[in-house]
KEVEX-192274 format. One record per atom (N, C-alpha, C): residue number from 1; atom name; chain; y negated, x negated, z negated. Coordinates in Angstrom, 1 decimal. Layout:
ATOM     i   at   ch    north     east       up
ATOM   NUM   CA    A        Y        X        Z
...
//
This chain:
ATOM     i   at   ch    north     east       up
ATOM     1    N    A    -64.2   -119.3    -52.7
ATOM     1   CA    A    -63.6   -120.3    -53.6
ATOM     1    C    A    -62.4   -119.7    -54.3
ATOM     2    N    A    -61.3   -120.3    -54.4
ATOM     2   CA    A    -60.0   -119.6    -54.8
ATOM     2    C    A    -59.7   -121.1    -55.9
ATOM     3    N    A    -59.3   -120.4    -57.2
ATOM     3   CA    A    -58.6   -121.1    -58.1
ATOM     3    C    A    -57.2   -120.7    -58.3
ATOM     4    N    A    -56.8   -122.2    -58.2
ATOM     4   CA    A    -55.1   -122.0    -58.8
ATOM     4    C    A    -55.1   -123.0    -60.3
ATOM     5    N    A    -54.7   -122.3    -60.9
ATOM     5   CA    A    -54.6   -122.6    -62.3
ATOM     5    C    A    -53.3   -122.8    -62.5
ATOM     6    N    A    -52.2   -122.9    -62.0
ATOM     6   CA    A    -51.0   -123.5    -62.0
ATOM     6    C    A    -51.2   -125.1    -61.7
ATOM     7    N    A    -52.1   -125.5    -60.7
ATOM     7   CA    A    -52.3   -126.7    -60.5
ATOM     7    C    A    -53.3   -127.3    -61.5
ATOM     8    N    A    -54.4   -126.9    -61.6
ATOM     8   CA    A    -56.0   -127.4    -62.0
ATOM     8    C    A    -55.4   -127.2    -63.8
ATOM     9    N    A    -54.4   -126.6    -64.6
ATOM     9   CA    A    -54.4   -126.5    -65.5
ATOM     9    C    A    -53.0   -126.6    -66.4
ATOM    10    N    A    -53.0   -127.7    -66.7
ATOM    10   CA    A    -51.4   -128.2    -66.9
ATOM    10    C    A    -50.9   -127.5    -68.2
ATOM    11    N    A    -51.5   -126.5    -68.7
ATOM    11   CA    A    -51.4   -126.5    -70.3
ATOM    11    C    A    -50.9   -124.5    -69.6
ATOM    12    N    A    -50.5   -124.5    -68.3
ATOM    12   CA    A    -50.9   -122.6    -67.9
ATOM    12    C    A    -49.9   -122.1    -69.0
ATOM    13    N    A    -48.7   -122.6    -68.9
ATOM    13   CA    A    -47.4   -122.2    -69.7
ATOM    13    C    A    -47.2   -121.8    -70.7
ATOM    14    N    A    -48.0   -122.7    -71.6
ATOM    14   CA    A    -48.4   -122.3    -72.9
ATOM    14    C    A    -49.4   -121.5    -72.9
ATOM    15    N    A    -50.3   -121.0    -72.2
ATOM    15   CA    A    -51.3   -120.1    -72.4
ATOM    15    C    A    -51.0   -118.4    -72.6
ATOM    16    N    A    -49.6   -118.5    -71.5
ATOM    16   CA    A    -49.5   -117.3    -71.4
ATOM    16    C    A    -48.5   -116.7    -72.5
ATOM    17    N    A    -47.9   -117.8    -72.7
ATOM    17   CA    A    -46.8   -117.5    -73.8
ATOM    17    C    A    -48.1   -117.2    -75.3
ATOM    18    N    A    -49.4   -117.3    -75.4
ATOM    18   CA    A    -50.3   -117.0    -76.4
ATOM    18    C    A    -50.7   -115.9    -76.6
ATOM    19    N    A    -50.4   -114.5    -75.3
ATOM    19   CA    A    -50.7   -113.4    -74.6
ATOM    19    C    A    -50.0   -112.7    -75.6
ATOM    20    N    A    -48.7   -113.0    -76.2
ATOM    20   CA    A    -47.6   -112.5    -77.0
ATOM    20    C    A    -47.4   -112.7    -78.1
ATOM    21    N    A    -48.2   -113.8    -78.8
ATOM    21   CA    A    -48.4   -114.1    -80.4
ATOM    21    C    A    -48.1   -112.9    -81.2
ATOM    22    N    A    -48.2   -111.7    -80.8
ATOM    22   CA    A    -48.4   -110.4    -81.6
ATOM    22    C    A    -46.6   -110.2    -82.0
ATOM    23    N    A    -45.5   -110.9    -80.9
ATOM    23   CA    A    -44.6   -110.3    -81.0
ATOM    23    C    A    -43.6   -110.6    -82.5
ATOM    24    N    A    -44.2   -111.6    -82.6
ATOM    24   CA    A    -43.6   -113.1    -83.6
ATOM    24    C    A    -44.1   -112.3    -85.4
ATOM    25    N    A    -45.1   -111.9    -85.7
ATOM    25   CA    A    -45.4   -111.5    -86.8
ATOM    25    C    A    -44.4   -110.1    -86.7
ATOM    26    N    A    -44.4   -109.2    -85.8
ATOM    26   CA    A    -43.7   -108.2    -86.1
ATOM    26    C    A    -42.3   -108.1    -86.1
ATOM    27    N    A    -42.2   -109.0    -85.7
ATOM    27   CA    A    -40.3   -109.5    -86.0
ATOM    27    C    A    -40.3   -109.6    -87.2
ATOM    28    N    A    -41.0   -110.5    -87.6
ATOM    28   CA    A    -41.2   -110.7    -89.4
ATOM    28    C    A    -41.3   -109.2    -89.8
ATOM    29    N    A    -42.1   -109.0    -89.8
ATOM    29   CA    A    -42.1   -107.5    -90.8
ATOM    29    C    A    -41.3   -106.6    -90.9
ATOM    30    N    A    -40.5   -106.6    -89.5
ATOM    30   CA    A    -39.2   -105.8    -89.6
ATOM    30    C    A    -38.1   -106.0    -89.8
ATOM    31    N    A    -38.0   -107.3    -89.8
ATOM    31   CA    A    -36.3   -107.7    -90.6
ATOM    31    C    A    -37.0   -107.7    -92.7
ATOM    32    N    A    -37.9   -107.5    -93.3
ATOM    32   CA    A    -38.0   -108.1    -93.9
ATOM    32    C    A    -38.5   -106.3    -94.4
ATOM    33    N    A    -39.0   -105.6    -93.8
ATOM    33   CA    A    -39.1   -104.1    -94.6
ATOM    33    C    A    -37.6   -103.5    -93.8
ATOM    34    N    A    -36.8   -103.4    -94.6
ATOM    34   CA    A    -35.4   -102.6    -94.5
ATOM    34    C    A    -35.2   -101.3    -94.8
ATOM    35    N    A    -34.2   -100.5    -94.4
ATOM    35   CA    A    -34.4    -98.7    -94.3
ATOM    35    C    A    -34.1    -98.6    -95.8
ATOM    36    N    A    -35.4    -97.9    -96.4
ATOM    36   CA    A    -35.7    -97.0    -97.4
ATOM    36    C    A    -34.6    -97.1    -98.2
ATOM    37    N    A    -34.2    -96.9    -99.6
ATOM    37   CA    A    -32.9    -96.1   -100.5
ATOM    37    C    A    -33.2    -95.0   -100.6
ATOM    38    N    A    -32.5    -94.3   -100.8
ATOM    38   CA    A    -32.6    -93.2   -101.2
ATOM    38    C    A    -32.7    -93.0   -102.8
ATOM    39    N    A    -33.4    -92.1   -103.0
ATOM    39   CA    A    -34.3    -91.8   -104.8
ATOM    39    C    A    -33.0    -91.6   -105.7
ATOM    40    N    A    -32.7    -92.5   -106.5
ATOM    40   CA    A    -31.6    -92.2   -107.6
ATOM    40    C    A    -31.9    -90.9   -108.9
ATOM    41    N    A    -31.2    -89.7   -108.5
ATOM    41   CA    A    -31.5    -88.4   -109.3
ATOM    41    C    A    -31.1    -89.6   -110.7
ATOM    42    N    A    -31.7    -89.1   -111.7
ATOM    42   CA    A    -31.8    -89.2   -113.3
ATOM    42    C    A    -31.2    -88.2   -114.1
ATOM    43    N    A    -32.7    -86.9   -114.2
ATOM    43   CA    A    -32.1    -85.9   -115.2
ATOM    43    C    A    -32.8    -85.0   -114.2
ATOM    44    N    A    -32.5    -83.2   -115.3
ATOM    44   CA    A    -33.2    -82.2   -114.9
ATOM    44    C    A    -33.9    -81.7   -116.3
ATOM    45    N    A    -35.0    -81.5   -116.4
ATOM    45   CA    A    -36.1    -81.0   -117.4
ATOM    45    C    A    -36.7    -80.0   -117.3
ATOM    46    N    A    -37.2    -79.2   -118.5
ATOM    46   CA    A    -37.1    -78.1   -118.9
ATOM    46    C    A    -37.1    -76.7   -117.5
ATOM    47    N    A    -35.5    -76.8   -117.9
ATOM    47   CA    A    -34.8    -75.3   -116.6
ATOM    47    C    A    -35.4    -74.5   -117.4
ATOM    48    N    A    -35.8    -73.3   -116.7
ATOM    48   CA    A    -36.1    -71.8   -117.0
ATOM    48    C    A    -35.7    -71.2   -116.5
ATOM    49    N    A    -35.3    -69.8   -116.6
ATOM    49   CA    A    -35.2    -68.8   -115.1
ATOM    49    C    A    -36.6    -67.9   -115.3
ATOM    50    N    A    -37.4    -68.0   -114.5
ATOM    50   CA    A    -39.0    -68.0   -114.4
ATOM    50    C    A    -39.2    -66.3   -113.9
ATOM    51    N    A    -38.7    -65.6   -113.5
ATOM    51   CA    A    -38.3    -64.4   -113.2
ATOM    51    C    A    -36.5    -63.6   -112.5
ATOM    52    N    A    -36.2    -62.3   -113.4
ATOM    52   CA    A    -34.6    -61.8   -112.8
ATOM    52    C    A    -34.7    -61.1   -111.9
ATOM    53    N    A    -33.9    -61.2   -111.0
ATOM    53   CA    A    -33.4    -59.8   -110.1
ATOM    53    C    A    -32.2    -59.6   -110.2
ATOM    54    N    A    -31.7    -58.5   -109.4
ATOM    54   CA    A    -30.1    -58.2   -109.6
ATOM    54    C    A    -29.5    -59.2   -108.3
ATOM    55    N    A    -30.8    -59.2   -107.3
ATOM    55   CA    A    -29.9    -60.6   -106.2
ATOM    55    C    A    -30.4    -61.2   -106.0
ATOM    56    N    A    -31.8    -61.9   -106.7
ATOM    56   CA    A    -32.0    -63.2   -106.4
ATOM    56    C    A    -33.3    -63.6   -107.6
ATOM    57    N    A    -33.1    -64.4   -108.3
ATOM    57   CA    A    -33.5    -64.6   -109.6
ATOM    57    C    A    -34.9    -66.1   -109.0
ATOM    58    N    A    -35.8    -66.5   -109.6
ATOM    58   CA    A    -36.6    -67.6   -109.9
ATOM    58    C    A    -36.1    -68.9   -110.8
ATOM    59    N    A    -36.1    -69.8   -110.4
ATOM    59   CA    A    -35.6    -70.3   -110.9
ATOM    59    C    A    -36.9    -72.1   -111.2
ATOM    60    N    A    -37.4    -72.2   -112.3
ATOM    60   CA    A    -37.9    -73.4   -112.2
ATOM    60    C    A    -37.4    -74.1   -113.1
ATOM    61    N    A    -37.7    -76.1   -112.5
ATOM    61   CA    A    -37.2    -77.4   -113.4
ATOM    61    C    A    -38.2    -78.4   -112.8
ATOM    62    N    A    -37.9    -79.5   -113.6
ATOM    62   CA    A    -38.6    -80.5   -113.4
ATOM    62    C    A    -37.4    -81.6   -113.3
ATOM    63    N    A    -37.6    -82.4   -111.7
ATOM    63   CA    A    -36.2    -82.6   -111.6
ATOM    63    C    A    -36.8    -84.5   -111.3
ATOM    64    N    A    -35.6    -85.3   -112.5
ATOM    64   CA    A    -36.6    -87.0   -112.8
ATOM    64    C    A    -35.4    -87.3   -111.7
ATOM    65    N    A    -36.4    -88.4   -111.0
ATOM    65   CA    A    -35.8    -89.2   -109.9
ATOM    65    C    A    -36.2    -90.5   -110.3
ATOM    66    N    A    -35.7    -91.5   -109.6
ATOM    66   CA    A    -36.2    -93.2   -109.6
ATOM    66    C    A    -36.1    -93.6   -108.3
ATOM    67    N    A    -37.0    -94.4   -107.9
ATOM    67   CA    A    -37.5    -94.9   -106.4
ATOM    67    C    A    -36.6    -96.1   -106.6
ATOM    68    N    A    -36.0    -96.8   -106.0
ATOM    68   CA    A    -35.2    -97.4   -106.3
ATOM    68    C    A    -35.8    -99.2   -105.1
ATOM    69    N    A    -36.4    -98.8   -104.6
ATOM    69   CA    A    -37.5    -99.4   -103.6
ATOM    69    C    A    -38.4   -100.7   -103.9
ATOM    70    N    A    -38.7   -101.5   -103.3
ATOM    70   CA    A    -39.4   -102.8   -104.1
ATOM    70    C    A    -41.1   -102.2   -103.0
ATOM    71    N    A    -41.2   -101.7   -102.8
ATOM    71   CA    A    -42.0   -100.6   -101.8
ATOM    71    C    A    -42.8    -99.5   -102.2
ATOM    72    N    A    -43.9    -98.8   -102.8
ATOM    72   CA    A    -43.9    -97.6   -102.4
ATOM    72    C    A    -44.4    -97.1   -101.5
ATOM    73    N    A    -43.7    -95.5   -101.6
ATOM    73   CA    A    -43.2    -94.7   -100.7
ATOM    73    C    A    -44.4    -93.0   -100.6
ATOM    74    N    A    -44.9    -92.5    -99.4
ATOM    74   CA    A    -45.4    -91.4    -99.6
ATOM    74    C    A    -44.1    -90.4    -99.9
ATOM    75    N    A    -44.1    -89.1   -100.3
ATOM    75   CA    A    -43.0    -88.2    -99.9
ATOM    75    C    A    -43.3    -87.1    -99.4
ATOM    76    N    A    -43.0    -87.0    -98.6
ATOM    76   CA    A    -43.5    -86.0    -97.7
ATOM    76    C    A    -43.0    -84.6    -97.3
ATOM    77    N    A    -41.0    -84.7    -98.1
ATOM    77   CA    A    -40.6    -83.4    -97.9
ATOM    77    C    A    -39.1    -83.4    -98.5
ATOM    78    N    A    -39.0    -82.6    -99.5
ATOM    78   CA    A    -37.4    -82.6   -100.1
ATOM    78    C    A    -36.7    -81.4    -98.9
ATOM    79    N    A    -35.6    -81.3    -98.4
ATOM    79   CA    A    -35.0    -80.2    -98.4
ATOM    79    C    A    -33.0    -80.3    -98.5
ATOM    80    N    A    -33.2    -79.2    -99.3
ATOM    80   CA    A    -31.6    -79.7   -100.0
ATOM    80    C    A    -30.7    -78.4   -100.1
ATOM    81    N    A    -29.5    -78.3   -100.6
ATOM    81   CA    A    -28.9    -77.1   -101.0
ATOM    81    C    A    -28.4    -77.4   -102.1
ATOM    82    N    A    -28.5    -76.8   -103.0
ATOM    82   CA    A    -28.2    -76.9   -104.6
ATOM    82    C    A    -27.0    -76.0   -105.1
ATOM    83    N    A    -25.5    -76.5   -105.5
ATOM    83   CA    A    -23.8    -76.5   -106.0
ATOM    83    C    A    -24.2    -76.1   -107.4
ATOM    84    N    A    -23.6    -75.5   -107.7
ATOM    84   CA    A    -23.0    -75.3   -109.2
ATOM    84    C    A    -21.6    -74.9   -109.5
ATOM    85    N    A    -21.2    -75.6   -110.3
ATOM    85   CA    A    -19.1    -75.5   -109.8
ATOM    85    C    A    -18.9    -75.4   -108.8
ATOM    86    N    A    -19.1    -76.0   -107.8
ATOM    86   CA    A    -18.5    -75.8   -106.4
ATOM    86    C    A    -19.1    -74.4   -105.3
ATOM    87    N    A    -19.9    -74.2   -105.7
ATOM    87   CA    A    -20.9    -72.7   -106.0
ATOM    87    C    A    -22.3    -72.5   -105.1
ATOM    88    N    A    -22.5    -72.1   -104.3
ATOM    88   CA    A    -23.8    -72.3   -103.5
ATOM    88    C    A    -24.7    -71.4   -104.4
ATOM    89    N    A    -25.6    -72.3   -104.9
ATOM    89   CA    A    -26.8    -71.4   -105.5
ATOM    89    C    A    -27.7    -71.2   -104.7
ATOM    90    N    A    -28.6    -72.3   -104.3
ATOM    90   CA    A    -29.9    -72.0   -103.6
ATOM    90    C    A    -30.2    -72.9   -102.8
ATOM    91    N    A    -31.1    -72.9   -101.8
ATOM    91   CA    A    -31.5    -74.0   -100.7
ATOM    91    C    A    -33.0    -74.2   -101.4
ATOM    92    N    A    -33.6    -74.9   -101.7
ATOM    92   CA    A    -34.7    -75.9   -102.1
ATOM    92    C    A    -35.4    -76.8   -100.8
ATOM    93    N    A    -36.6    -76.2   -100.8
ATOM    93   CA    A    -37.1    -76.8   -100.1
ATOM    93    C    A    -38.8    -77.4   -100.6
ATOM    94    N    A    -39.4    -78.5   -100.5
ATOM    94   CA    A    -40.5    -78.6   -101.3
ATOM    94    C    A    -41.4    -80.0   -100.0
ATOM    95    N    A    -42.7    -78.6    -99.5
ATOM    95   CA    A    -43.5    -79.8    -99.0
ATOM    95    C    A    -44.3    -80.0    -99.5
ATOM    96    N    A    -44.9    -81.7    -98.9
ATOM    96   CA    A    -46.0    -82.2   -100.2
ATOM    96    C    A    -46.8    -83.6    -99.9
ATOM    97    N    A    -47.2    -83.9   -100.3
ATOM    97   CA    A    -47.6    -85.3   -100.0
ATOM    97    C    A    -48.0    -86.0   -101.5
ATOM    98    N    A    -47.0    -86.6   -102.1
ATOM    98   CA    A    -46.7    -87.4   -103.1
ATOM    98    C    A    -46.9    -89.3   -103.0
ATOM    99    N    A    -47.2    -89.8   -103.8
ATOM    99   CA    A    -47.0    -91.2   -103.7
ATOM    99    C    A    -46.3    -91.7   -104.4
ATOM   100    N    A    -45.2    -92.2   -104.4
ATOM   100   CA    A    -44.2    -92.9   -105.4
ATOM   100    C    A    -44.4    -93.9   -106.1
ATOM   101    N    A    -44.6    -94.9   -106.5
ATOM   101   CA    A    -45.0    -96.4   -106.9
ATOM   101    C    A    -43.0    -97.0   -106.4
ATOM   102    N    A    -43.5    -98.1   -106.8
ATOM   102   CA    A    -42.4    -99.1   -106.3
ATOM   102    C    A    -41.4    -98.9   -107.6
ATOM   103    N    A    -40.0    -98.9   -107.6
ATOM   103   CA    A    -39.4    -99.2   -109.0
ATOM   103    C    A    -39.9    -98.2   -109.8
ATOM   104    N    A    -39.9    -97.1   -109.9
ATOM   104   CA    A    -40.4    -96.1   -111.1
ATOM   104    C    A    -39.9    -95.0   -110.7
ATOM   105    N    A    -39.8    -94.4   -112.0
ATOM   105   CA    A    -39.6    -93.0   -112.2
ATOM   105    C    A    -40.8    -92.3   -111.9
ATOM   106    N    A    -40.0    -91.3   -111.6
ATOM   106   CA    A    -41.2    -89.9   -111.2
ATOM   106    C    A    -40.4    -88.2   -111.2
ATOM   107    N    A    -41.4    -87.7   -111.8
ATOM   107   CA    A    -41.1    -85.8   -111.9
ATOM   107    C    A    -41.2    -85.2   -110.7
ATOM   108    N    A    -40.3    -84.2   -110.0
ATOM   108   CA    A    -40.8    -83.7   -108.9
ATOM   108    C    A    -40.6    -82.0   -109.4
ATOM   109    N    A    -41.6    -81.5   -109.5
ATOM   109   CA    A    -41.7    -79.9   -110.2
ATOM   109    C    A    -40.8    -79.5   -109.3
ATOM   110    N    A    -39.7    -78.3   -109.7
ATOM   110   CA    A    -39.0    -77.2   -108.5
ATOM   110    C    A    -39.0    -75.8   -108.7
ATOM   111    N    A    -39.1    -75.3   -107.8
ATOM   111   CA    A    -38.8    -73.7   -107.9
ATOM   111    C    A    -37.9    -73.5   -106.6
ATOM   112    N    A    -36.8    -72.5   -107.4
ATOM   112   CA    A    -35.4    -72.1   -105.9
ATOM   112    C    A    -35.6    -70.8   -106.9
ATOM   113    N    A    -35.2    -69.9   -105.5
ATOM   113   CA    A    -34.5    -68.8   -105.1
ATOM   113    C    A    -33.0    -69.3   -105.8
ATOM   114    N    A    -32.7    -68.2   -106.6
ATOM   114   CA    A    -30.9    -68.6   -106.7
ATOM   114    C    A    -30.4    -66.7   -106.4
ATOM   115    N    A    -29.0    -67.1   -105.9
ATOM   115   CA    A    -28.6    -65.7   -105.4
ATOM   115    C    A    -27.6    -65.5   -107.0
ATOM   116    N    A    -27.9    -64.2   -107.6
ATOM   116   CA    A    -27.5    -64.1   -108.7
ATOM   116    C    A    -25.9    -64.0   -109.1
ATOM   117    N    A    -25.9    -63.7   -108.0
ATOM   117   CA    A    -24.1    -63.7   -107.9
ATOM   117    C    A    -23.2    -64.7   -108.1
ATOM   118    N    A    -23.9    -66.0   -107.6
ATOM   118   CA    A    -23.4    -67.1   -108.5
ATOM   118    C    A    -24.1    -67.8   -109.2
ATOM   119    N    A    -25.0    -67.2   -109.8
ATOM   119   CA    A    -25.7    -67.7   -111.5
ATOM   119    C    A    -25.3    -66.9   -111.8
ATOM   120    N    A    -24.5    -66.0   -111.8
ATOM   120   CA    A    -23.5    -65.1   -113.0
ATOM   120    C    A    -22.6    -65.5   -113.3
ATOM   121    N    A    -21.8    -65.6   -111.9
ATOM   121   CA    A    -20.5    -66.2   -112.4
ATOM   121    C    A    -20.4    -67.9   -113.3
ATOM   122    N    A    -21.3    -68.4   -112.7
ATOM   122   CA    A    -21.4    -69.5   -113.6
ATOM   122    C    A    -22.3    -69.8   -115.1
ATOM   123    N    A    -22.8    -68.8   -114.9
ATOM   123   CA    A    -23.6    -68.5   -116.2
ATOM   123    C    A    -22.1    -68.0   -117.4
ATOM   124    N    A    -21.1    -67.5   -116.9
ATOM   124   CA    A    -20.2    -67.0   -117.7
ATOM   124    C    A    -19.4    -68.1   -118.2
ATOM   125    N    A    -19.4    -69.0   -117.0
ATOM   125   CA    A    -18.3    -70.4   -117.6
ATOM   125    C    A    -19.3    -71.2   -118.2
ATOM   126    N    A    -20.6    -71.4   -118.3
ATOM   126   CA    A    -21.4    -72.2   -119.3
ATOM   126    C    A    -21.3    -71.4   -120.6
ATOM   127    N    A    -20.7    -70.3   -120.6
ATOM   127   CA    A    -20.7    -69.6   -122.3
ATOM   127    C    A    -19.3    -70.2   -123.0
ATOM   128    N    A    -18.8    -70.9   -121.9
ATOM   128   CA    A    -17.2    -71.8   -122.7
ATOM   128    C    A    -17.7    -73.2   -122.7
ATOM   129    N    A    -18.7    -73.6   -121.6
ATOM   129   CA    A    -18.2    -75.0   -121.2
ATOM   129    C    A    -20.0    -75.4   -121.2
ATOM   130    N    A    -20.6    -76.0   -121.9
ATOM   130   CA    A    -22.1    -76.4   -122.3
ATOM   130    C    A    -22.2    -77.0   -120.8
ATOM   131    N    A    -21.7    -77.5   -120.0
ATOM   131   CA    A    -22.6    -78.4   -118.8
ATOM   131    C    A    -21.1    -78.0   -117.9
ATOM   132    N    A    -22.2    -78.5   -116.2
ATOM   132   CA    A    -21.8    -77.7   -115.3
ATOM   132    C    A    -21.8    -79.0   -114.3
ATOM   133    N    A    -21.0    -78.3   -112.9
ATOM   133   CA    A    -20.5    -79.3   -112.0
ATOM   133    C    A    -21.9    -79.4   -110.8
ATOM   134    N    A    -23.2    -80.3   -111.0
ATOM   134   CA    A    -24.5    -80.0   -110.3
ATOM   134    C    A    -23.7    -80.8   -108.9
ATOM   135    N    A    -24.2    -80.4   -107.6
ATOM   135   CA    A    -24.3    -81.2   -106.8
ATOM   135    C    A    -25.3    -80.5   -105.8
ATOM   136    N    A    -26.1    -81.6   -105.4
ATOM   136   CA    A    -26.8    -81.6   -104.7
ATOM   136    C    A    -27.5    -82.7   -102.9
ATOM   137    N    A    -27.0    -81.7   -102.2
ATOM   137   CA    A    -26.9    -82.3   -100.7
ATOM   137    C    A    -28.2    -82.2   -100.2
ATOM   138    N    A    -29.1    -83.3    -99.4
ATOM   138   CA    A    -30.0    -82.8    -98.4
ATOM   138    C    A    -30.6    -84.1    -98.4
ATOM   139    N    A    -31.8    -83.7    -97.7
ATOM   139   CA    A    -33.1    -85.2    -96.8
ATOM   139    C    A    -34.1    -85.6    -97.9
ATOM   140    N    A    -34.5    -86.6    -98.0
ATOM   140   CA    A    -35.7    -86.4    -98.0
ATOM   140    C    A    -36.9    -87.4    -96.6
ATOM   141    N    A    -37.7    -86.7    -96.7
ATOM   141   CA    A    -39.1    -87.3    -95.5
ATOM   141    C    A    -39.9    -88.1    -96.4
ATOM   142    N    A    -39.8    -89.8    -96.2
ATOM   142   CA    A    -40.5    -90.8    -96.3
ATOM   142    C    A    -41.7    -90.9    -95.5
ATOM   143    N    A    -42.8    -91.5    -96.4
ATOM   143   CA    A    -43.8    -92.3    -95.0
ATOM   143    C    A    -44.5    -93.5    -95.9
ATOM   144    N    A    -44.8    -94.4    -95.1
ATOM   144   CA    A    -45.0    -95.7    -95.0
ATOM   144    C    A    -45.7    -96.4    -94.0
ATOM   145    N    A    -47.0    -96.7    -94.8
ATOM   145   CA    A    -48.1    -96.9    -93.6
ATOM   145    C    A    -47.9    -96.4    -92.3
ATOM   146    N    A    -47.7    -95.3    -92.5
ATOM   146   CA    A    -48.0    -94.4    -90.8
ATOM   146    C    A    -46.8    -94.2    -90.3
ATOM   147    N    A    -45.5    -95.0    -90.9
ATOM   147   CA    A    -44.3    -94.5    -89.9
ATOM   147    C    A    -43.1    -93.8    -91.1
ATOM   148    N    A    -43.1    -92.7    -90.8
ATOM   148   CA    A    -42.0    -91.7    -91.2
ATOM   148    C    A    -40.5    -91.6    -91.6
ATOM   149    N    A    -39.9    -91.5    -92.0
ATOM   149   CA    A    -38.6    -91.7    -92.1
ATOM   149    C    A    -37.4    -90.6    -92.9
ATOM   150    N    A    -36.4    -89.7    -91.8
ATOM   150   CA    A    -35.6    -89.2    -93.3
ATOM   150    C    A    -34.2    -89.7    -93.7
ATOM   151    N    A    -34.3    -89.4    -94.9
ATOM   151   CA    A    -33.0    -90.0    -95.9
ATOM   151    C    A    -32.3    -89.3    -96.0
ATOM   152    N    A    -31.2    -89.3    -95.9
ATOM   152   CA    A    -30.1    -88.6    -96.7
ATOM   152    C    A    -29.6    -88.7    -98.1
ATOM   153    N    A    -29.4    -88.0    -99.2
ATOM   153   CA    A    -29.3    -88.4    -99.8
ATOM   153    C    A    -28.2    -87.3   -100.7
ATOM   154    N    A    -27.4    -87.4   -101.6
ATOM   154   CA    A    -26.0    -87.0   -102.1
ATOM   154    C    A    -26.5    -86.7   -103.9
ATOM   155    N    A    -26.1    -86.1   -105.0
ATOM   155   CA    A    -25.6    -86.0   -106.2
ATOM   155    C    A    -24.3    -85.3   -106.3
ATOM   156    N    A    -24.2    -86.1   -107.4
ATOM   156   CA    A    -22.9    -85.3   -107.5
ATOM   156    C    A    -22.5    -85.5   -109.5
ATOM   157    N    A    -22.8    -84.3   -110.3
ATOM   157   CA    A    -22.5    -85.2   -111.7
ATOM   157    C    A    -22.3    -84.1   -112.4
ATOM   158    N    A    -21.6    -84.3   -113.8
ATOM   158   CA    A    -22.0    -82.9   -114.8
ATOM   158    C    A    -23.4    -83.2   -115.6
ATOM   159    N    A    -23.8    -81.6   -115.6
ATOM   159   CA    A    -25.3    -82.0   -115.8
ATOM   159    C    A    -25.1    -80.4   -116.9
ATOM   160    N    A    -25.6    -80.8   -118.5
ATOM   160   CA    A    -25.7    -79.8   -119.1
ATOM   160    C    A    -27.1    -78.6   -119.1
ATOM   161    N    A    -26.6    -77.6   -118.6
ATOM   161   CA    A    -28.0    -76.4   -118.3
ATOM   161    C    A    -27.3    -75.2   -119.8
ATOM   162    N    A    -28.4    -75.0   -120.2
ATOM   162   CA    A    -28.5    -73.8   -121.1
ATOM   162    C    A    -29.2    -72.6   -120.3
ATOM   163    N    A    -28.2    -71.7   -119.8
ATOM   163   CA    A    -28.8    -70.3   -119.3
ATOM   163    C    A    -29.4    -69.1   -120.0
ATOM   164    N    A    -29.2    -69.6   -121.2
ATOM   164   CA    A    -30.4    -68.6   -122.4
ATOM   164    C    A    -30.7    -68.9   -123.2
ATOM   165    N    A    -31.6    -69.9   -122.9
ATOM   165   CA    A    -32.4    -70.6   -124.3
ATOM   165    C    A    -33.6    -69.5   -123.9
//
């Protein structure tokens, strides 16, 4: 006995087009979750230099960001290179697994390697000039219900640091 369901079942067309229902909700979800912002830096809070060397000093801060996001966000990985007057200090890297809230501020602890050669030199122009040229380049690694993402992200500002309080 052989069935044809093209004939015996006038409704076949719409059936199979029901096979794919799945596709229709996920269209939605993806025009409507859009790629990440990137975290708007704020300030930097209480800098220390946490141990000296003659070439490469410790350096910790607590650095305020804002999620800028109607979303929250896991965070999963800073890595950056850290300017001072135009000045390579240190590359920062920080892994982790963080939860952001949507719209909020948040602390992210840091400790960098700085090569002392230019926290000298610029430690000397902070003894004229109270705040300094910060800029800061690198990623950060997003996650969101199971799918990953990294950002690019830029500072660029005067930011006053006391090198001997």
């Amino acid at each position: 006995m052989i069935f044809h369901f093209k004939k015996t079942c006038p409704t076949f067309a719409k059936n199979s087009l029901m096979k794919y229902w799945w596709i229709f909700p996920c269209f939605f979800i993806l025009l409507a979750c859009g790629k990440p912002e990137a975290f708007e830096y704020r300030d930097l809070k209480n800098f220390r230099i946490d141990s000296a060397g003659f070439t490469s000093s410790i350096v910790k801060m607590d650095l305020v960001y804002f999620n800028p996001n109607n979303f929250g966000v896991d965070l999963k990985n800073i890595d950056c290179d850290v300017y001072l007057n135009q000045s390579f200090v240190g590359h920062y890297n920080l892994d982790t697994n963080m939860y952001i809230a949507k719209r909020s501020e948040f602390y992210v602890p840091s400790r960098m390697a700085v090569d002392m050669k230019n926290l000298i030199k610029n430690s000397l122009v902070s003894l004229f000039s109270p705040d300094v040229l910060l800029d800061v380049k690198g990623t950060v690694r997003l996650g969101k219900s199971g799918i990953n993402m990294t950002v690019p992200f830029h500072y660029s500002g005067r930011q006053t640091i006391s090198f001997f309080k």
